[in-house]
C-alpha positions in Angstrom: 0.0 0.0 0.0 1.4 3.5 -1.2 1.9 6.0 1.6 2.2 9.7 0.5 2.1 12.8 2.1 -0.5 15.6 0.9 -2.2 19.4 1.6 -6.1 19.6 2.6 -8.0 23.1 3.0 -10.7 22.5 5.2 -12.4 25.1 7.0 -14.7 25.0 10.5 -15.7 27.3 13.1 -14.2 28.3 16.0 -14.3 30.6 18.7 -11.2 33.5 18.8 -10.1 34.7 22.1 -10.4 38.2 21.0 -8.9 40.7 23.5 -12.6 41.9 24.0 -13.6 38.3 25.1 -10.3 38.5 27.4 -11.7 41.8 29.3 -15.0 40.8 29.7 -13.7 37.2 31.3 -11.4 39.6 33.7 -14.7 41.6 34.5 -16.7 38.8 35.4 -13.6 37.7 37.6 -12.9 41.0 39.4 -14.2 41.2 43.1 -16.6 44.6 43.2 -13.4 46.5 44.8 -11.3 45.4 41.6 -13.8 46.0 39.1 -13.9 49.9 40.6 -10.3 50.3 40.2 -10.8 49.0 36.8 -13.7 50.8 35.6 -11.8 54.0 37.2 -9.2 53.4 34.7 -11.4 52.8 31.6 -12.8 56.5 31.9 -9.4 58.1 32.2 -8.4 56.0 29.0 -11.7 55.8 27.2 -13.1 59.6 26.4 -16.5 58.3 25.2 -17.2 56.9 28.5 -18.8 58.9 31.6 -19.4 57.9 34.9 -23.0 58.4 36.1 -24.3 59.7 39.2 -27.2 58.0 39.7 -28.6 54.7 38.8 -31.3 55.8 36.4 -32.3 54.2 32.8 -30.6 56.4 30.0 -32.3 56.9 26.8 -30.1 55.6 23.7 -28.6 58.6 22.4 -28.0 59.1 18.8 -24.8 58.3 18.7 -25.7 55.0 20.1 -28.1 54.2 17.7 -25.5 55.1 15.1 -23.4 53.5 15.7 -25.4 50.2 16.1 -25.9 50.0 12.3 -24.0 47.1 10.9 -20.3 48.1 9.1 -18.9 46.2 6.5 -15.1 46.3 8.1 -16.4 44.8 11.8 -14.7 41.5 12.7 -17.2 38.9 13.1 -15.1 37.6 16.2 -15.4 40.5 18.2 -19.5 40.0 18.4 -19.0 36.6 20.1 -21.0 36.7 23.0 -18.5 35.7 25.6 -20.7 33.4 27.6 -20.2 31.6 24.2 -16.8 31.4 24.6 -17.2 29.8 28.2 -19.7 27.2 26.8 -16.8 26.1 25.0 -15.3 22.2 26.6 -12.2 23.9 25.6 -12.0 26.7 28.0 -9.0 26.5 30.6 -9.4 30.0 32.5 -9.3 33.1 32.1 -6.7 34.5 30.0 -5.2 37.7 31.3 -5.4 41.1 29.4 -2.7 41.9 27.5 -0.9 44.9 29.0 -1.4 48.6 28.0 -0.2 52.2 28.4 -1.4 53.5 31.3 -0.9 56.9 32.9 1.6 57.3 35.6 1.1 58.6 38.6 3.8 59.5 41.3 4.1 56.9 43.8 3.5 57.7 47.7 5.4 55.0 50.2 3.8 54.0 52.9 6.3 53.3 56.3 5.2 49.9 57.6 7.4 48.7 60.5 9.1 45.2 60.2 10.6 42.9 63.3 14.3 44.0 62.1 13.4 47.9 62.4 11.4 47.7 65.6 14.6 45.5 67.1 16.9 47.8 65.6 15.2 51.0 67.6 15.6 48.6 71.1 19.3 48.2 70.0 20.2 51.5 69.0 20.6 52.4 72.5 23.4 50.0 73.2 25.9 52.3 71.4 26.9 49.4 69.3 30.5 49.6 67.3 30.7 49.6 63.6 32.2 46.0 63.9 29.2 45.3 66.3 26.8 46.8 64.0 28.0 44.7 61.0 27.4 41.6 62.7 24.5 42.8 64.1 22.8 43.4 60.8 23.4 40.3 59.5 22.0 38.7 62.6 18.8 40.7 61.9 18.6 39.5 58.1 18.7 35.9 60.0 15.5 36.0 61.4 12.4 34.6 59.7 8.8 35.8 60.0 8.8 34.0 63.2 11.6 35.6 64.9 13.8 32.6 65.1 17.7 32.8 63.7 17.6 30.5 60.3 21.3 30.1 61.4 22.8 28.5 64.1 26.0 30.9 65.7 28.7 28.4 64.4 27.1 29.3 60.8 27.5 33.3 61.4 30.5 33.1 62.8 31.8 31.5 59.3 29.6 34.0 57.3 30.9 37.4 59.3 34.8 35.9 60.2 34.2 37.6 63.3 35.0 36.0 66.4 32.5 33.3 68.6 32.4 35.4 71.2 31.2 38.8 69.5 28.3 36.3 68.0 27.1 34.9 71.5 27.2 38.2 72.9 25.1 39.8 70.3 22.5 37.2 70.2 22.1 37.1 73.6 21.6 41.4 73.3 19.2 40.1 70.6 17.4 38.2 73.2 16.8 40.2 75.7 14.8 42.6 73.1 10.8 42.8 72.9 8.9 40.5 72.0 10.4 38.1 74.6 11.4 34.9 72.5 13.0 36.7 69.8 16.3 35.7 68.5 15.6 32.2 69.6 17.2 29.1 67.0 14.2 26.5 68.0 10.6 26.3 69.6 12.2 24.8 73.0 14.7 27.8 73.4 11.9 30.2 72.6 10.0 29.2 75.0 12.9 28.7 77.7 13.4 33.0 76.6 9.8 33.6 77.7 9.5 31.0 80.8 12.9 33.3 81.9 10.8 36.9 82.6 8.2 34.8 84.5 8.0 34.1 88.3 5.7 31.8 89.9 5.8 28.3 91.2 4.1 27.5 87.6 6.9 29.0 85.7 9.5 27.6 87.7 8.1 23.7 86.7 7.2 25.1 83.0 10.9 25.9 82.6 12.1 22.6 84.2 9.4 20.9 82.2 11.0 22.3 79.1 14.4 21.6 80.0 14.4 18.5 80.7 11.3 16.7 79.7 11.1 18.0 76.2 10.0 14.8 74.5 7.4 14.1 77.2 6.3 17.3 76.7 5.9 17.3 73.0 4.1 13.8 73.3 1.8 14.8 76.3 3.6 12.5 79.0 2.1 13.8 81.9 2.1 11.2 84.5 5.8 9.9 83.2 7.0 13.4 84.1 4.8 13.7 87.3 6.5 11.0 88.6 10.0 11.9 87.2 9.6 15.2 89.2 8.0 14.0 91.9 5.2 15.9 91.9 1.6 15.6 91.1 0.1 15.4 87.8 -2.5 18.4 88.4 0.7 20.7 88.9 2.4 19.3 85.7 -0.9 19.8 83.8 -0.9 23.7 85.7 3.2 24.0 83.8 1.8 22.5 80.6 -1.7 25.0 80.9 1.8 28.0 81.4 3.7 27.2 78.5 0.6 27.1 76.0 -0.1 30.3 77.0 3.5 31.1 75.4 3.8 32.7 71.9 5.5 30.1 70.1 5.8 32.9 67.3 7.1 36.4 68.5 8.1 37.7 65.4 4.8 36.9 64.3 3.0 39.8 66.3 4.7 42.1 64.3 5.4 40.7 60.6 2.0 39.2 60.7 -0.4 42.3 61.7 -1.7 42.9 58.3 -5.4 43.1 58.4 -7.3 41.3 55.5 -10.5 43.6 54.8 -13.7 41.8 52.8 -16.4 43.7 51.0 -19.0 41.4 50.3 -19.7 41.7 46.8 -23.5 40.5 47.4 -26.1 40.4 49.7 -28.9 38.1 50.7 -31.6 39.5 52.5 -34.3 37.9 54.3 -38.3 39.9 53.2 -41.0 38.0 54.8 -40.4 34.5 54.3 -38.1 35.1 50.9 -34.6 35.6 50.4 -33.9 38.5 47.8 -30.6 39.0 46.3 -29.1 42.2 45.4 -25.7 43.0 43.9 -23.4 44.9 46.2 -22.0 47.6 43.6 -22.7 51.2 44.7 -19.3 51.9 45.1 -18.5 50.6 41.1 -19.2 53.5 38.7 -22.4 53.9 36.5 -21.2 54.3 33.1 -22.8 55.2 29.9 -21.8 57.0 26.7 -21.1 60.3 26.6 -22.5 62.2 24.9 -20.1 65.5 23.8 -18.6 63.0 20.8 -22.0 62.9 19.3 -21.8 65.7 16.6 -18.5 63.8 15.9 -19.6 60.6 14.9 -22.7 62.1 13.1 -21.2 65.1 11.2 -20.1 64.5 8.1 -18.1 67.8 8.0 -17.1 67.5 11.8 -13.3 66.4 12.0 -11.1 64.3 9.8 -11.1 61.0 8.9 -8.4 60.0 11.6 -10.8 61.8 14.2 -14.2 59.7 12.7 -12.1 56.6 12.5 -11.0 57.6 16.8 -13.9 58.0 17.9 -15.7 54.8 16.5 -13.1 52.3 18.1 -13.5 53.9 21.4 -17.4 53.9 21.3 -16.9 50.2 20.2 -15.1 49.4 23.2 -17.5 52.0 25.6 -20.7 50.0 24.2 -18.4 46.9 25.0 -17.9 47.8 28.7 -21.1 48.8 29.7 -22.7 45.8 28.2 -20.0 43.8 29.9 -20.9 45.1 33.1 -24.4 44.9 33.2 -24.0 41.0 31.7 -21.7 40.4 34.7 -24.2 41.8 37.3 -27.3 39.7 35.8 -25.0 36.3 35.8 -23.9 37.3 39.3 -27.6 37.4 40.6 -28.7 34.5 39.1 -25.6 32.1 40.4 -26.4 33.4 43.8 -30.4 33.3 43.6 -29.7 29.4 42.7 -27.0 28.8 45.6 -29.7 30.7 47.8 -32.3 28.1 46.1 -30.1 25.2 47.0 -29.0 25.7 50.1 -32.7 26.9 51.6 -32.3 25.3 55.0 -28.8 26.4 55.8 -30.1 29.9 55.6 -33.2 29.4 58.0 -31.6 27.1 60.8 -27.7 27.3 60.2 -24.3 25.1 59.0 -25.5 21.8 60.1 -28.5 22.3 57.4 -25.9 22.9 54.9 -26.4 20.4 51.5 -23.7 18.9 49.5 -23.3 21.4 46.5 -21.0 21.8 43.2 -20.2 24.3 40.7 -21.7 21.6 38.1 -25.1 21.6 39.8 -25.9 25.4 39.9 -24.1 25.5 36.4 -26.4 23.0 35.2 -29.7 24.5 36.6 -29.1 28.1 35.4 -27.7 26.9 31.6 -24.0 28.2 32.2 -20.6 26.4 32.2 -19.3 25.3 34.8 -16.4 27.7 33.9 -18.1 30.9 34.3 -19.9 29.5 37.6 -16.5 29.1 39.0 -15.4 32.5 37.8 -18.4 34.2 39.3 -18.2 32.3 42.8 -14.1 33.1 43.0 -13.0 35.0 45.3 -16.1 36.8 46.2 -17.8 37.3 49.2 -21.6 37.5 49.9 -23.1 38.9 53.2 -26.4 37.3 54.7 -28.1 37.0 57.6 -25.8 34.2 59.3 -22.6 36.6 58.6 -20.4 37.0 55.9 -18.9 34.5 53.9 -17.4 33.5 50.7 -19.3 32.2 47.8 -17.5 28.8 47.5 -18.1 28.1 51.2 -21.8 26.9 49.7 -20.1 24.3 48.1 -18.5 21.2 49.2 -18.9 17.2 49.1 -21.4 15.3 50.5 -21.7 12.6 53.2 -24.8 10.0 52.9 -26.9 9.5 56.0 -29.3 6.6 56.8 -32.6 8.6 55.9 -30.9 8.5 52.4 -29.9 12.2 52.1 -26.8 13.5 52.2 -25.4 16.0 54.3 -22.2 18.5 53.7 -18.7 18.0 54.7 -19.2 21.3 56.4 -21.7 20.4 58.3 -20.2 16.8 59.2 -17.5 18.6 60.7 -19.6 21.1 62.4 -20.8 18.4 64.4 -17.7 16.9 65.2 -16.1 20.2 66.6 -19.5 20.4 68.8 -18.9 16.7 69.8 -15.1 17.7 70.9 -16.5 21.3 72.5 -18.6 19.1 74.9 -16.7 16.2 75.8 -14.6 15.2 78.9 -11.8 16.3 78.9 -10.5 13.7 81.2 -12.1 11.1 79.2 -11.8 12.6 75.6 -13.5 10.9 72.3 -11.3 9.0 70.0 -11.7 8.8 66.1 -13.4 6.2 66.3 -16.0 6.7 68.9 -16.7 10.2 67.1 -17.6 8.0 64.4 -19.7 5.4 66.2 -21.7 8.8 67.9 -22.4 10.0 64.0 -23.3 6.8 62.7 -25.8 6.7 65.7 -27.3 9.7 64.2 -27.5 8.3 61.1 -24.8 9.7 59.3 -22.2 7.2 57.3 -18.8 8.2 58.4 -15.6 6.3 58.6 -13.1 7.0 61.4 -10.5 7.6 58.9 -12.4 10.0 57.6 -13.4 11.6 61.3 -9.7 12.0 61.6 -9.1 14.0 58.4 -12.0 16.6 58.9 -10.5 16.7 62.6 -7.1 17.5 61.1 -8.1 19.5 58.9 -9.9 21.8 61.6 -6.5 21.4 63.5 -8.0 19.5 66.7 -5.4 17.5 68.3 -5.7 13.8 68.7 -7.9 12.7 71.8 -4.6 12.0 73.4 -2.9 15.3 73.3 -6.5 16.8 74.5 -7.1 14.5 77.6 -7.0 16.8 80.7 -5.5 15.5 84.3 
C-alpha cells in the first residue's frame, strides 16, 4: 500500500479569544473593589465613556443608535458573545489582558514597621560599634517571619569571620529585646526565653518541664513526668496550661499584623419569608456613553477621517464595557439566587443544614458552564443574615446519612467540633467513637475519615486533648 504525504483546506468554526472576550472574562472575575479600580481606569483612558451619578435608565442617544448600524469592516469575532466562549469544553481559565499604556502617577510609600526595624530602635541604645553593628545586621537579616535565627552561631561566625564570642554576645543582646522569644534558634529555646521573665511556682516547673522533659512534653507525657519530678500530675498539667499560653511565634506579632479587609460583593436579604438577592456595587461607577462625541460621529463635516475613525473604536469598546458590566451583574444574581435556592435550609436554621453542593449543579440548573460558575463564585464574598462568607463556602462534598440524604462535609464537621467542645476532657473521644456517635445519628462516616475533617480543623488527637 502506497503512503504519500499531501495538503487539505478544510475550514470549521471556531471561537477567537479576542482581546474583548479577554476583558470581559477579567470583569466577570474581578471582586466589586477590583472592578472599581478597573472601571476608574477605563474612563481616564476611554473619552466616550462617563461615569453616572445615579442609577437611572438612560435613553439611547443618537450616537448610540448610530453607531449600532451594521459596518462592512467589523470582525465577526469580536461580536462573540463571551458566555459563548465559556460554553466552549475547551476553555481552561481566564486569559489575562494583554498589558497597555497606562498613565503614571507618582508613587506615595507608605512606612510599615518590620521585626528588624522595631529590634533595631531597642538596639540603638546600646551604642553598638561599627564592627558590632555589622554583625548585628546580619543577625537581623537571619531572622524569619517567626523571629527565630535560620542560622545556628557556628554558621554566622563563618559567614561574618568575626569571632564566637562577639556572636554569643550579640545574640544574647538580641534576646533580651521585645517580643520576649525573639532571637531564639528553636521552639524549645523560645519558649525557655519567655519562661525566663516569669516568676511563679508554675513557671519555675514550665521551665524545668522544658528543659528536661522536652520529648514528654511534646508527646503529652504527663504522668511519666509527674512522677520523674515527683510531683503531682495536676501541677504538671498547671506548667503545661503555662507554656501554652506562650507565643511560640514572637516575630509573628509584628510581621503578621496585616489586616485582611472583605467587602462582600453580594447580599442576601431575608423579606417576609423570601430571600432577595441584590448585587453589592454602589461603590462601582455607572457608566454610559457620553454624549459631547455625538456631533463627531454624526457630522459629516465634523473632523477628519483620523478623528471619525477615533472616535468609533473607542465607542466600540465604551458600548463593549457597559454591556459587559451589566452581563456580569445579571449572571452574578442569578448564580447566587440558585445557591440561595439550593441551600434553603442552611439559611433558615444554620451550618448543620448545609447540603452537598457543586459548581456543576448550579451551572447545570441556570444553563452556564461550569467555567463561568467558577469565575463568578471566586473570590467573592456574599453577606447574609448568618454573617459574611465566601461564595464557595456553599459548596462542598457530601456525606450519605441513613434517611438516604446526604449532608455536607461542612456540616459533618460542624458536628464533630460540637462533639469535641462538649466532651470530657478527662475522658476525651477517639476517632473512632466520634464516628460510632455519627453513625448513631445516622450519618455514614468512617473514622479515617473523622480523623481528616479533625485534622483539617487542627483539633489535636484525643490523646494530646485528655486533661488530668
Amino acid at each position: 500500500m502506497e503512503r504519500r504525504h499531501e495538503l487539505r483546506l478544510t475550514q470549521k468554526q471556531t471561537l477567537i479569544m479576542t482581546q474583548k472576550l479577554r476583558q470581559a472574562l477579567k470583569l466577570l472575575t474581578l471582586p466589586t473593589l477590583e472592578l472599581r479600580e478597573e472601571l476608574k481606569t477605563e474612563l481616564q483612558t476611554n473619552p466616550l465613556l462617563e461615569e453616572v451619578e445615579e442609577a437611572t435608565e438612560v435613553p439611547e442617544t443618537r450616537l448610540e443608535a448610530e453607531s449600532a448600524e451594521p459596518e462592512p469592516e467589523t470582525d465577526p469575532a469580536e461580536e462573540v458573545d463571551w458566555e459563548s466562549y465559556l460554553q466552549d469544553a475547551s476553555d481552561s481559565g481566564t486569559v489575562p489582558t494583554p498589558e497597555r499604556q497606562e498613565e503614571r502617577f507618582e508613587p506615595v510609600n507608605i512606612v510599615e514597621l518590620t521585626l528588624a526595624d522595631v529590634l533595631r530602635e531597642q538596639l540603638y541604645v546600646k551604642n553598638l560599634g561599627p564592627e558590632d553593628e555589622a554583625v548585628m545586621e546580619f543577625i537581623l537579616g537571619s531572622l524569619d517571619d517567626r523571629g527565630y535565627l535560620t542560622l545556628k552561631n557556628e554558621e554566622i561566625v563563618e559567614h561574618t569571620a568575626t569571632e564566637p564570642e562577639r556572636v554569643e554576645r550579640l545574640v544574647g543582646m538580641l534576646q533580651d529585646c521585645d517580643p520576649p522569644g525573639v532571637g531564639a534558634h528553636d521552639l524549645r529555646e523560645c519558649l525557655l526565653l519567655q519562661l525566663a521573665e516569669n516568676n511563679g511556682n508554675a513557671a519555675s516547673l514550665a521551665r524545668q518541664i522544658v528543659e528536661e522533659h522536652w520529648e514528654g512534653l511534646k508527646n503529652r507525657r504527663l504522668p511519666d513526668i509527674s512522677r520523674s519530678l515527683h510531683v503531682s500530675v495536676r501541677d504538671v498539667q498547671d506548667a503545661v496550661d503555662h507554656i501554652a499560653s506562650l507565643n511560640p511565634s514572637p516575630g509573628g506579632q509584628i510581621a503578621g499584623n496585616d489586616a485582611r479587609y472583605v467587602y462582600p460583593d453580594l447580599v442576601v436579604e431575608r423579606v417576609g419569608d423570601d430571600y432577595v438577592v441584590s448585587l453589592n456595587d454602589r461603590n462601582v461607577p455607572r457608566l454610559r456613553i457620553n454624549r459631547a462625541y455625538e456631533k463627531v460621529l454624526l457630522s459629516q463635516s465634523a473632523g477628519d477621517d483620523k478623528t471619525r475613525s477615533f472616535v468609533k473604536s473607542k465607542l466600540k469598546s465604551a458600548r463593549w464595557i457597559v454591556q459587559t458590566i451589566e452581563q456580569r451583574r445579571r449572571t452574578m444574581v442569578r448564580v447566587m439566587t440558585k445557591i440561595v435556592e439550593k441551600q434553603r435550609a442552611f439559611f433558615d436554621h444554620g451550618v448543620l443544614h448545609l447540603k452537598p453542593l457543586t459548581l456543576q449543579d448550579v451551572a447545570r440548573e441556570i444553563d452556564m458552564h461550569e467555567s463561568t460558575v467558577s469565575r463568578v463564585t471566586s473570590g467573592k464574598y456574599v453577606q447574609t443574615p448568618r454573617g459574611v462568607f465566601e461564595l464557595k463556602f456553599f459548596f462542598s462534598s457530601g456525606l450519605g446519612t441513613s434517611e438516604g440524604e446526604d449532608i455536607s462535609s461542612k456540616a459533618a464537621k460542624e458536628k464533630i467540633a460540637r462533639l469535641i467542645e462538649d466532651e470530657d476532657r478527662r475522658h476525651p473521644l477517639s476517632d473512632q467513637k466520634i464516628a460510632d456517635v455519627l453513625q448513631a445519628e445516622g450519618v455514614d462516616i468512617a473514622r479515617r475519615t473523622v480523623a481528616k475533617y479533625r485534622e483539617a480543623m487542627s483539633v489535636p488527637s484525643a490523646r494530646l486533648r485528655k486533661r488530668h
